[in-house]
C-alpha positions as CSV (number, residue, x, y, z in Angstrom):
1,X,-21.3,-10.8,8.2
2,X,-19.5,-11.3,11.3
3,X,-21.0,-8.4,14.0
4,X,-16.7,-8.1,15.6
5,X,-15.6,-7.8,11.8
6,X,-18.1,-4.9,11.1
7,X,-17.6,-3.5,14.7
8,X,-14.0,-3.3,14.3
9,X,-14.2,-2.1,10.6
10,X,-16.9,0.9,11.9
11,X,-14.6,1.5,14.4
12,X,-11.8,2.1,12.6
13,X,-13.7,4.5,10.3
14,X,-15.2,6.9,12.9
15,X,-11.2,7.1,14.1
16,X,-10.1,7.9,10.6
17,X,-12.9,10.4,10.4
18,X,-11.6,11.8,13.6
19,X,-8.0,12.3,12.3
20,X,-9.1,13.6,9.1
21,X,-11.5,16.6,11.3
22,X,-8.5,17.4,13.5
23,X,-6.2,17.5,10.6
24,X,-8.4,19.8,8.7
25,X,-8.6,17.2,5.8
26,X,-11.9,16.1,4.0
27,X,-12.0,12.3,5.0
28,X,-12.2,11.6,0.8
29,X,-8.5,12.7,1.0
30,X,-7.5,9.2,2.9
31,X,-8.1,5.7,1.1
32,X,-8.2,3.0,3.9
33,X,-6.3,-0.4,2.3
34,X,-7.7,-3.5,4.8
35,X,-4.7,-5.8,4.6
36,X,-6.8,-9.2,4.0
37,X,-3.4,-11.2,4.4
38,X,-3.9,-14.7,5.6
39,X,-7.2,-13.8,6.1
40,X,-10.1,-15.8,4.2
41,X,-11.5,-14.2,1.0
42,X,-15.0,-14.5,3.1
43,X,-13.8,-11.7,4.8
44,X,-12.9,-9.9,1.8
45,X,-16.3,-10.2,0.4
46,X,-18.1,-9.2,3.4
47,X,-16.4,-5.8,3.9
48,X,-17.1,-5.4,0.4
49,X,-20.3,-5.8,0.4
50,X,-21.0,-2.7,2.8
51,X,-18.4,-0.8,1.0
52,X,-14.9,-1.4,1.3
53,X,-13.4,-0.7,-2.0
54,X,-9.4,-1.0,-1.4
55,X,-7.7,-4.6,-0.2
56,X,-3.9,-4.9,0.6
57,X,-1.7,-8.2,0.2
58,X,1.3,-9.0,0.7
59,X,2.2,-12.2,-0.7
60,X,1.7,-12.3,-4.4
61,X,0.2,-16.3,-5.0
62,X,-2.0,-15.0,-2.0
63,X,-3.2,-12.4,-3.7
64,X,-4.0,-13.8,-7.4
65,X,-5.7,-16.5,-5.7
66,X,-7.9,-14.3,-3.7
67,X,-8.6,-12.5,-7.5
68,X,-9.7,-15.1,-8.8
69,X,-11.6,-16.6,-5.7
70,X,-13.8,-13.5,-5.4
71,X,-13.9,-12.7,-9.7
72,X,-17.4,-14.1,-10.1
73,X,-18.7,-12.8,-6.3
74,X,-21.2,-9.7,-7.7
75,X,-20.7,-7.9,-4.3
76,X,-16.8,-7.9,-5.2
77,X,-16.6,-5.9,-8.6
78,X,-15.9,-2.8,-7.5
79,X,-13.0,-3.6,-5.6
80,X,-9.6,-2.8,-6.2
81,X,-6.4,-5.0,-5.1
82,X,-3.1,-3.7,-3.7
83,X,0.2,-5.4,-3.6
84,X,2.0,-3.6,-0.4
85,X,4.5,-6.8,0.4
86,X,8.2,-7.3,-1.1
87,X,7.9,-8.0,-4.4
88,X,11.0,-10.4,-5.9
89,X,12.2,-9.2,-9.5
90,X,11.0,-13.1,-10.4
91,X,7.5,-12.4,-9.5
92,X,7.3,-9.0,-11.7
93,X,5.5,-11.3,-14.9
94,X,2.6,-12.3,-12.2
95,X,2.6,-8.6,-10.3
96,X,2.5,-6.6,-13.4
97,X,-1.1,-5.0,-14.5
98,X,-2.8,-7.5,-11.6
99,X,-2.6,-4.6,-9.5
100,X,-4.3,-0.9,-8.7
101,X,-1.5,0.0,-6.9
102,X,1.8,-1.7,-5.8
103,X,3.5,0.2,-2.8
104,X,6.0,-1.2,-2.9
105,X,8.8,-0.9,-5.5
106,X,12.5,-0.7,-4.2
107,X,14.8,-1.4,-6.9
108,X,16.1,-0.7,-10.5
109,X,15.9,-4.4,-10.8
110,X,12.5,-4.6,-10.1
111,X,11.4,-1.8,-12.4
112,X,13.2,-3.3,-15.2
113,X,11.3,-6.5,-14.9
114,X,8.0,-4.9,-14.4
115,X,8.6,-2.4,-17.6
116,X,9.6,-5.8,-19.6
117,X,6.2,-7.3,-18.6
118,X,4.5,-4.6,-19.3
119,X,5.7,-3.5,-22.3
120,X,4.8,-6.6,-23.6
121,X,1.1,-6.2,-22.5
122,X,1.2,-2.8,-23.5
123,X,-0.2,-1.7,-19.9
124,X,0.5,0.9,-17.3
125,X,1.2,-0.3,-13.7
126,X,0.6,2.8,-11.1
127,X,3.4,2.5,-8.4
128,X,4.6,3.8,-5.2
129,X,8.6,3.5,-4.1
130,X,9.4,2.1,-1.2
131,X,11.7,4.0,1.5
132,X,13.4,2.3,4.3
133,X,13.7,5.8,6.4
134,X,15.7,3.9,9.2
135,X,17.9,1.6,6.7
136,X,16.5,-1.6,8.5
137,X,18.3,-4.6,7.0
138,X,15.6,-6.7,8.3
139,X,12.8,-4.5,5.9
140,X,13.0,-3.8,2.2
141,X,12.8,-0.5,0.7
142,X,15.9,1.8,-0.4
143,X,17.6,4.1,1.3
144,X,16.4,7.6,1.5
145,X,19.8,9.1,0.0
146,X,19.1,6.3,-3.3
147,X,15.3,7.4,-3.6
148,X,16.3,10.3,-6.6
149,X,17.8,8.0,-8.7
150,X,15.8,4.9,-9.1
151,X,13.1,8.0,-9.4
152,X,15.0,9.4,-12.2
153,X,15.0,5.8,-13.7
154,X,11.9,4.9,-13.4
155,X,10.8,8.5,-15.2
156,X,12.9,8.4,-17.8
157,X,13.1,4.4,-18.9
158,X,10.0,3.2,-17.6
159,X,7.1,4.7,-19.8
160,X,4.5,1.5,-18.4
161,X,5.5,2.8,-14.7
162,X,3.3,5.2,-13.2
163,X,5.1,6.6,-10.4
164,X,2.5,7.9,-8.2
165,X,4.3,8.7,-4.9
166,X,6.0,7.0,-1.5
167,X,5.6,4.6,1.2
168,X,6.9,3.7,4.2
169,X,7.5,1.1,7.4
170,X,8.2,3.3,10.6
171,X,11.0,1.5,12.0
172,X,8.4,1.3,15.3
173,X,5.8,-0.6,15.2
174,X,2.8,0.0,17.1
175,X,4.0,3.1,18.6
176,X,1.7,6.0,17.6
177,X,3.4,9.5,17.8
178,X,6.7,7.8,18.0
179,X,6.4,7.1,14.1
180,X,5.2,10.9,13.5
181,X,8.6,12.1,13.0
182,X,9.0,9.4,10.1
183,X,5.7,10.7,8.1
184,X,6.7,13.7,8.6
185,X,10.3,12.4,6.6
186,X,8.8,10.7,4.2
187,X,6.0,13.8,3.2
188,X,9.4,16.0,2.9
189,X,11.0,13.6,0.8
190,X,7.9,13.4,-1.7
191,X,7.3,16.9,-1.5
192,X,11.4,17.1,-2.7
193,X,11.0,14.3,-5.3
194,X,7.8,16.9,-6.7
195,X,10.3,19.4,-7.6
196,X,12.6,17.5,-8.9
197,X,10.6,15.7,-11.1
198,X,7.9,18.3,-12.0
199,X,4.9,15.8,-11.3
200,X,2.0,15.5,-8.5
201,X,3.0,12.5,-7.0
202,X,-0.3,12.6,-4.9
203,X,0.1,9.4,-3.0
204,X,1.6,8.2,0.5
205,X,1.3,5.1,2.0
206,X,1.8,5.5,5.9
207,X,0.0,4.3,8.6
208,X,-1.2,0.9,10.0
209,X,-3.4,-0.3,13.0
210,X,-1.1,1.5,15.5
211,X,-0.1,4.7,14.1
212,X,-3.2,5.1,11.0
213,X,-4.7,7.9,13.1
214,X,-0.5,9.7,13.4
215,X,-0.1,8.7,9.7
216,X,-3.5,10.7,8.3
217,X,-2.2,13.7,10.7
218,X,1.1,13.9,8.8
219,X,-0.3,14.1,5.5
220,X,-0.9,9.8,4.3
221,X,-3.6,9.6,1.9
222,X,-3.4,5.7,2.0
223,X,-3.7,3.9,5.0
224,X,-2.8,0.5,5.4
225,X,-4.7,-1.5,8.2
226,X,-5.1,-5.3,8.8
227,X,-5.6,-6.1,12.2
228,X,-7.9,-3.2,13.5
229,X,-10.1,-4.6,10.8
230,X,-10.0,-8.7,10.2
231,X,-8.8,-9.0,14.4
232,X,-5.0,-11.2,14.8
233,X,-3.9,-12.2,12.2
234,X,-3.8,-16.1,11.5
235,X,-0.7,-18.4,12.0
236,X,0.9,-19.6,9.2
237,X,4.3,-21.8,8.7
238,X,5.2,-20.4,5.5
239,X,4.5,-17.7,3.1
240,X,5.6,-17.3,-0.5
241,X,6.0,-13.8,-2.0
Protein backbone atom coordinates (compact mmCIF):
# COMPACT_ATOMS: atom_id res chain seq x y z
CA UNK A 1 0.00 0.00 0.00
CA UNK A 2 1.17 3.43 -0.67
CA UNK A 3 2.82 4.78 3.03
CA UNK A 4 1.06 8.91 1.86
CA UNK A 5 -2.31 6.98 1.12
CA UNK A 6 -2.32 5.19 4.67
CA UNK A 7 -0.79 8.28 6.29
CA UNK A 8 -3.42 10.51 5.05
CA UNK A 9 -6.20 7.88 5.65
CA UNK A 10 -4.77 7.50 9.55
CA UNK A 11 -4.78 10.88 9.67
CA UNK A 12 -7.97 11.57 8.83
CA UNK A 13 -9.31 9.04 11.36
CA UNK A 14 -7.50 10.19 14.54
CA UNK A 15 -9.28 13.80 13.37
CA UNK A 16 -12.71 12.18 13.13
CA UNK A 17 -11.99 10.49 16.48
CA UNK A 18 -11.20 13.97 17.77
CA UNK A 19 -14.50 15.49 16.65
CA UNK A 20 -16.44 12.64 17.67
CA UNK A 21 -14.71 13.07 21.68
CA UNK A 22 -15.41 16.82 21.67
CA UNK A 23 -18.79 16.26 20.38
CA UNK A 24 -19.63 13.78 22.99
CA UNK A 25 -20.46 11.16 20.25
CA UNK A 26 -19.14 7.42 20.20
CA UNK A 27 -16.91 7.49 16.97
CA UNK A 28 -19.39 4.26 15.69
CA UNK A 29 -22.03 7.07 15.26
CA UNK A 30 -19.96 8.61 12.12
CA UNK A 31 -19.44 6.37 8.77
CA UNK A 32 -16.49 7.90 6.79
CA UNK A 33 -17.40 7.50 2.81
CA UNK A 34 -13.71 7.84 0.94
CA UNK A 35 -14.84 9.46 -2.35
CA UNK A 36 -12.57 7.08 -4.80
CA UNK A 37 -13.68 9.37 -7.81
CA UNK A 38 -11.22 9.36 -10.59
CA UNK A 39 -9.10 7.57 -8.47
CA UNK A 40 -7.83 3.93 -9.48
CA UNK A 41 -9.72 1.00 -8.03
CA UNK A 42 -5.98 0.07 -6.59
CA UNK A 43 -6.67 2.48 -4.28
CA UNK A 44 -9.97 1.29 -3.41
CA UNK A 45 -8.61 -2.15 -2.69
CA UNK A 46 -5.89 -1.08 -0.57
CA UNK A 47 -7.93 1.03 1.97
CA UNK A 48 -10.00 -1.92 2.06
CA UNK A 49 -7.77 -4.18 2.85
CA UNK A 50 -6.99 -2.44 6.37
CA UNK A 51 -10.48 -1.68 6.81
CA UNK A 52 -12.29 0.81 4.98
CA UNK A 53 -15.76 -0.43 4.50
CA UNK A 54 -17.73 2.61 2.83
CA UNK A 55 -16.62 4.06 -0.97
CA UNK A 56 -18.39 7.21 -2.48
CA UNK A 57 -18.77 7.86 -6.41
CA UNK A 58 -20.02 10.22 -8.21
CA UNK A 59 -20.24 9.29 -11.70
CA UNK A 60 -22.40 6.20 -12.21
CA UNK A 61 -20.34 4.21 -15.35
CA UNK A 62 -17.42 5.09 -12.86
CA UNK A 63 -18.81 3.39 -10.30
CA UNK A 64 -20.23 0.01 -11.92
CA UNK A 65 -16.95 -0.33 -13.44
CA UNK A 66 -15.10 -0.04 -10.19
CA UNK A 67 -17.89 -2.94 -8.98
CA UNK A 68 -17.05 -5.05 -11.16
CA UNK A 69 -13.26 -4.30 -11.26
CA UNK A 70 -12.85 -5.16 -7.55
CA UNK A 71 -15.97 -8.13 -7.54
CA UNK A 72 -13.54 -11.07 -7.48
CA UNK A 73 -10.65 -9.00 -5.23
CA UNK A 74 -11.19 -11.14 -1.67
CA UNK A 75 -9.90 -8.18 0.37
CA UNK A 76 -13.01 -6.12 -1.28
CA UNK A 77 -16.21 -8.18 -0.08
CA UNK A 78 -17.06 -6.40 2.65
CA UNK A 79 -17.33 -3.21 1.13
CA UNK A 80 -20.15 -1.20 0.44
CA UNK A 81 -20.60 1.35 -2.56
CA UNK A 82 -22.24 4.86 -2.49
CA UNK A 83 -23.55 6.88 -5.24
CA UNK A 84 -23.22 10.67 -3.75
CA UNK A 85 -23.07 12.44 -7.46
CA UNK A 86 -26.23 13.80 -9.54
CA UNK A 87 -28.02 11.13 -10.68
CA UNK A 88 -30.07 11.78 -14.26
CA UNK A 89 -33.64 10.19 -14.23
CA UNK A 90 -32.03 8.16 -17.45
CA UNK A 91 -29.49 6.55 -15.31
CA UNK A 92 -32.14 5.29 -12.52
CA UNK A 93 -32.28 1.44 -14.51
CA UNK A 94 -28.27 1.24 -13.79
CA UNK A 95 -28.35 3.22 -10.16
CA UNK A 96 -31.17 1.17 -8.74
CA UNK A 97 -30.28 -1.76 -6.18
CA UNK A 98 -26.25 -1.20 -7.26
CA UNK A 99 -26.08 0.83 -4.35
CA UNK A 100 -25.97 0.88 -0.24
CA UNK A 101 -26.85 4.18 -0.26
CA UNK A 102 -27.48 6.91 -2.79
CA UNK A 103 -27.26 10.57 -1.25
CA UNK A 104 -28.38 12.01 -3.53
CA UNK A 105 -32.02 11.96 -4.71
CA UNK A 106 -33.62 15.51 -5.71
CA UNK A 107 -36.59 14.95 -7.64
CA UNK A 108 -40.09 13.37 -8.11
CA UNK A 109 -38.76 12.50 -11.47
CA UNK A 110 -36.00 10.62 -10.26
CA UNK A 111 -37.96 8.66 -7.66
CA UNK A 112 -40.40 7.65 -10.14
CA UNK A 113 -37.77 6.06 -12.30
CA UNK A 114 -35.99 4.40 -9.52
CA UNK A 115 -39.45 2.93 -7.96
CA UNK A 116 -40.10 1.66 -11.81
CA UNK A 117 -36.76 -0.15 -11.71
CA UNK A 118 -37.23 -1.41 -8.71
CA UNK A 119 -40.37 -2.55 -8.71
CA UNK A 120 -39.52 -4.62 -11.40
CA UNK A 121 -36.56 -6.24 -9.34
CA UNK A 122 -38.64 -6.38 -6.48
CA UNK A 123 -35.77 -4.57 -4.39
CA UNK A 124 -35.40 -1.83 -1.86
CA UNK A 125 -32.99 1.10 -2.63
CA UNK A 126 -32.06 3.04 0.89
CA UNK A 127 -31.84 6.79 -0.03
CA UNK A 128 -31.02 10.13 1.22
CA UNK A 129 -32.67 13.56 -0.36
CA UNK A 130 -30.61 15.98 -1.47
CA UNK A 131 -31.05 19.71 -0.16
CA UNK A 132 -29.61 22.67 -1.91
CA UNK A 133 -29.70 24.92 1.49
CA UNK A 134 -28.31 27.98 -0.56
CA UNK A 135 -30.55 27.39 -3.87
CA UNK A 136 -27.18 27.20 -5.93
CA UNK A 137 -28.15 26.92 -9.69
CA UNK A 138 -24.80 25.70 -10.32
CA UNK A 139 -25.50 22.37 -7.64
CA UNK A 140 -28.37 19.93 -7.69
CA UNK A 141 -30.56 19.21 -4.84
CA UNK A 142 -34.14 20.92 -4.10
CA UNK A 143 -34.94 23.63 -2.42
CA UNK A 144 -35.41 23.46 1.30
CA UNK A 145 -39.11 24.94 1.12
CA UNK A 146 -39.81 21.60 -1.72
CA UNK A 147 -38.07 19.04 0.71
CA UNK A 148 -41.81 17.98 2.42
CA UNK A 149 -43.26 17.11 -0.59
CA UNK A 150 -41.12 15.07 -2.65
CA UNK A 151 -40.75 13.48 1.08
CA UNK A 152 -44.41 12.93 1.22
CA UNK A 153 -44.04 11.27 -2.34
CA UNK A 154 -41.52 9.30 -1.95
CA UNK A 155 -43.46 7.80 1.48
CA UNK A 156 -46.45 7.31 0.18
CA UNK A 157 -45.77 6.12 -3.74
CA UNK A 158 -42.48 4.69 -3.45
CA UNK A 159 -42.69 1.43 -1.29
CA UNK A 160 -38.94 0.20 -3.04
CA UNK A 161 -37.57 3.69 -1.58
CA UNK A 162 -36.11 3.67 1.62
CA UNK A 163 -35.89 7.08 2.72
CA UNK A 164 -33.27 7.13 5.30
CA UNK A 165 -32.44 10.86 5.86
CA UNK A 166 -30.60 14.14 4.18
CA UNK A 167 -27.63 15.49 2.56
CA UNK A 168 -26.07 18.43 1.79
CA UNK A 169 -23.28 20.69 -0.29
CA UNK A 170 -22.44 23.86 1.98
CA UNK A 171 -22.51 26.50 -0.51
CA UNK A 172 -18.58 27.05 0.84
CA UNK A 173 -16.27 24.93 0.11
CA UNK A 174 -13.39 24.35 2.10
CA UNK A 175 -14.32 26.73 4.75
CA UNK A 176 -14.61 24.89 8.06
CA UNK A 177 -16.95 26.70 10.60
CA UNK A 178 -18.22 28.86 7.82
CA UNK A 179 -20.38 25.72 6.72
CA UNK A 180 -21.51 25.10 10.55
CA UNK A 181 -24.43 27.21 10.28
CA UNK A 182 -25.59 24.90 7.12
CA UNK A 183 -25.37 21.53 9.26
CA UNK A 184 -26.82 23.03 11.65
CA UNK A 185 -29.98 23.77 8.76
CA UNK A 186 -29.95 20.75 7.43
CA UNK A 187 -30.08 18.61 11.15
CA UNK A 188 -33.24 21.05 11.84
CA UNK A 189 -34.73 20.29 8.71
CA UNK A 190 -34.45 16.32 9.26
CA UNK A 191 -35.25 16.57 12.72
CA UNK A 192 -38.72 18.49 11.18
CA UNK A 193 -39.15 16.02 8.36
CA UNK A 194 -39.05 13.19 11.68
CA UNK A 195 -42.20 14.59 12.84
CA UNK A 196 -43.77 14.93 10.00
CA UNK A 197 -43.34 11.75 8.79
CA UNK A 198 -43.27 9.65 12.04
CA UNK A 199 -39.84 7.73 11.00
CA UNK A 200 -36.11 7.75 12.31
CA UNK A 201 -34.55 9.02 9.49
CA UNK A 202 -31.10 8.37 11.11
CA UNK A 203 -28.84 9.52 8.39
CA UNK A 204 -26.93 12.89 7.28
CA UNK A 205 -24.59 13.25 4.82
CA UNK A 206 -22.41 16.46 5.66
CA UNK A 207 -18.94 17.02 5.72
CA UNK A 208 -15.99 16.70 3.26
CA UNK A 209 -12.12 17.21 3.48
CA UNK A 210 -12.56 20.81 4.73
CA UNK A 211 -15.37 21.04 7.00
CA UNK A 212 -15.64 16.74 8.00
CA UNK A 213 -14.43 17.62 11.50
CA UNK A 214 -17.59 20.97 11.59
CA UNK A 215 -19.89 18.37 9.96
CA UNK A 216 -19.46 15.45 12.83
CA UNK A 217 -19.80 18.43 15.42
CA UNK A 218 -23.24 19.42 14.01
CA UNK A 219 -24.62 16.10 14.24
CA UNK A 220 -23.44 14.15 10.34
CA UNK A 221 -23.27 10.52 10.75
CA UNK A 222 -21.88 10.19 7.20
CA UNK A 223 -18.97 11.85 6.11
CA UNK A 224 -17.88 12.27 2.78
CA UNK A 225 -14.09 12.66 2.09
CA UNK A 226 -11.95 12.30 -1.07
CA UNK A 227 -9.02 14.22 -1.05
CA UNK A 228 -7.80 14.08 2.65
CA UNK A 229 -7.67 10.41 1.80
CA UNK A 230 -6.60 9.40 -2.09
CA UNK A 231 -4.46 13.21 -2.12
CA UNK A 232 -5.65 15.70 -5.49
CA UNK A 233 -7.68 14.46 -7.27
CA UNK A 234 -6.74 13.44 -10.97
CA UNK A 235 -7.48 15.51 -14.11
CA UNK A 236 -9.88 14.41 -16.30
CA UNK A 237 -11.57 16.03 -19.72
CA UNK A 238 -14.84 14.52 -19.25
CA UNK A 239 -17.06 12.77 -16.94
CA UNK A 240 -20.31 10.99 -17.62
CA UNK A 241 -22.91 10.71 -14.81
Amino acid sequence: MDDALLRRYQNLQERLQAACDRAGRPRAEVTLVAVSKLHPAADIAALAHVGQVDFGENYVQEALQKQADLAANPACGHVRWHMIGHVQHRKAAQVAGAFHLLHSLDSRRLAEALERRLAEQNRRQPVLIEVNLAAEAQKSGLGAEDLPALADYVCESCPHLDLQGLMCLPPVFDAGDAARPYFARLRGLRDALRTRLGLPLPELSMGMSGDCVQAVEEGATLVRVGADIFGPRPVKAHCKS
